[in-house]
C-alpha positions in Angstrom: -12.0 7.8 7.3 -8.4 6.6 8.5 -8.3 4.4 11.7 -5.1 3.8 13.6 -4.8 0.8 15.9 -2.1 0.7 18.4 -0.2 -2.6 19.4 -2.2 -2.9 22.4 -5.4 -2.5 20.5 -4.1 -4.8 17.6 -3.8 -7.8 21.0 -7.1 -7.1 22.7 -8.4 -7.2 18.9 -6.3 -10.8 18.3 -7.8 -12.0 21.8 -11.1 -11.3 20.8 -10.8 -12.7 17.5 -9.6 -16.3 18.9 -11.7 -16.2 22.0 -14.5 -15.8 19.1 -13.4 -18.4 16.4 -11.4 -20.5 19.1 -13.2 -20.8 22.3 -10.0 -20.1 24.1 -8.2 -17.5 25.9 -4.8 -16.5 25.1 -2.1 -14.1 26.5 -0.1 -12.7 23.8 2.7 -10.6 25.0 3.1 -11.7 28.8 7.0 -12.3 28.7 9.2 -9.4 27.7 10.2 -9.2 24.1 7.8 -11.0 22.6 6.6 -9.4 19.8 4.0 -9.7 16.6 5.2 -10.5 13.5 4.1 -9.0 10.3 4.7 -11.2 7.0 4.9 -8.7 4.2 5.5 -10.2 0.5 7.4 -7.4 -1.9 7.6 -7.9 -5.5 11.9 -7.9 -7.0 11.1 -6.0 -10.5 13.3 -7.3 -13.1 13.4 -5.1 -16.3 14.0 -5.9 -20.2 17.0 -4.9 -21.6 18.9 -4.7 -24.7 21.6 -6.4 -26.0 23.9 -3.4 -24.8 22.3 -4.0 -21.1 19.9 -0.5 -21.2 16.8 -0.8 -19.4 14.1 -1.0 -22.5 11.4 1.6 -21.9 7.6 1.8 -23.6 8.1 3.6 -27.0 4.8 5.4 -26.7 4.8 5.7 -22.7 8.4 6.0 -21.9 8.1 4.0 -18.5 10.5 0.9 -18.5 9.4 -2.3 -19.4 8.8 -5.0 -17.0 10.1 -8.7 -17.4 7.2 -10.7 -15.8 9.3 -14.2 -15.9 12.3 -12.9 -14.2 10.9 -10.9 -11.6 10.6 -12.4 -8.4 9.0 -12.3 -4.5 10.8 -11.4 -1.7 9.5 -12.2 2.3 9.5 -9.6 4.7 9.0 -9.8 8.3 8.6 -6.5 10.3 7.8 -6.8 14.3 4.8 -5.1 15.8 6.1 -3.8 19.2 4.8 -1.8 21.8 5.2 1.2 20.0 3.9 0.1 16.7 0.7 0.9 14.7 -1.2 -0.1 12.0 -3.2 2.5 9.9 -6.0 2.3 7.4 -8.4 3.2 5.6 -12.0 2.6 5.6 -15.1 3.9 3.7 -18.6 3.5 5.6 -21.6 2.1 4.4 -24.9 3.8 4.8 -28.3 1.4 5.3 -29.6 2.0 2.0 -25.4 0.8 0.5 -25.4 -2.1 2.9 -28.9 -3.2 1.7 -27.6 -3.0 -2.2 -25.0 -4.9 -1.2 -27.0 -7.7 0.3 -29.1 -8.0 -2.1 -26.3 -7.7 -5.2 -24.4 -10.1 -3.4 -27.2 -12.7 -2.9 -27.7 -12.5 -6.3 -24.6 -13.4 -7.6 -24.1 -16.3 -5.0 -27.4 -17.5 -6.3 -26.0 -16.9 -10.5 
């Protein structure tokens, strides 16, 4: 099932969240222009190459081969505004799921 939250159902969802873990009420977006921030991390690939600077690919797979130590992270920031939405997926749980969960994940606390 995909769900799609708006930006103003992403604040009353923030406001309930810190009313719930903080004890405090908060106005988010009460002067104009203020905005959400999203902090996105995306990986920099970096491939091998040879000596002649061509991009090495798989020999049996053909894709190009990645250089772990040489590739690197780079920090996004992306504002939520008022026209903004975040979408996702979900898959729901039935009781019978929800009770192998609990009991699964008991166990393996408990290992």
């Amino acid at each position: 099932m995909e769900i799609k939250l708006e930006s103003y159902e992403i604040e009353d969802a923030l406001k309930e969240y810190i009313k719930n873990k903080y004890d405090i009420d908060v106005e988010i977006f009460n002067d104009y222009g203020q905005t959400l921030w999203l902090e996105t991390n995306e990986r920099i690939w970096v491939y091998e190459k040879h000596k002649n600077g061509k991009v090495k690919t798989h020999p049996e797979h053909g894709h190009k081969i990645v250089d772990y130590d040489k590739s690197t992270w780079k920090r996004k920031f992306e504002s939520i505004g008022d026209m903004s939405s975040i979408t996702f997926e979900v898959d729901s749980i039935n009781k019978e799921d929800r009770k192998w969960l609990k009991e699964n994940y008991l166990l393996i606390a408990e290992w």
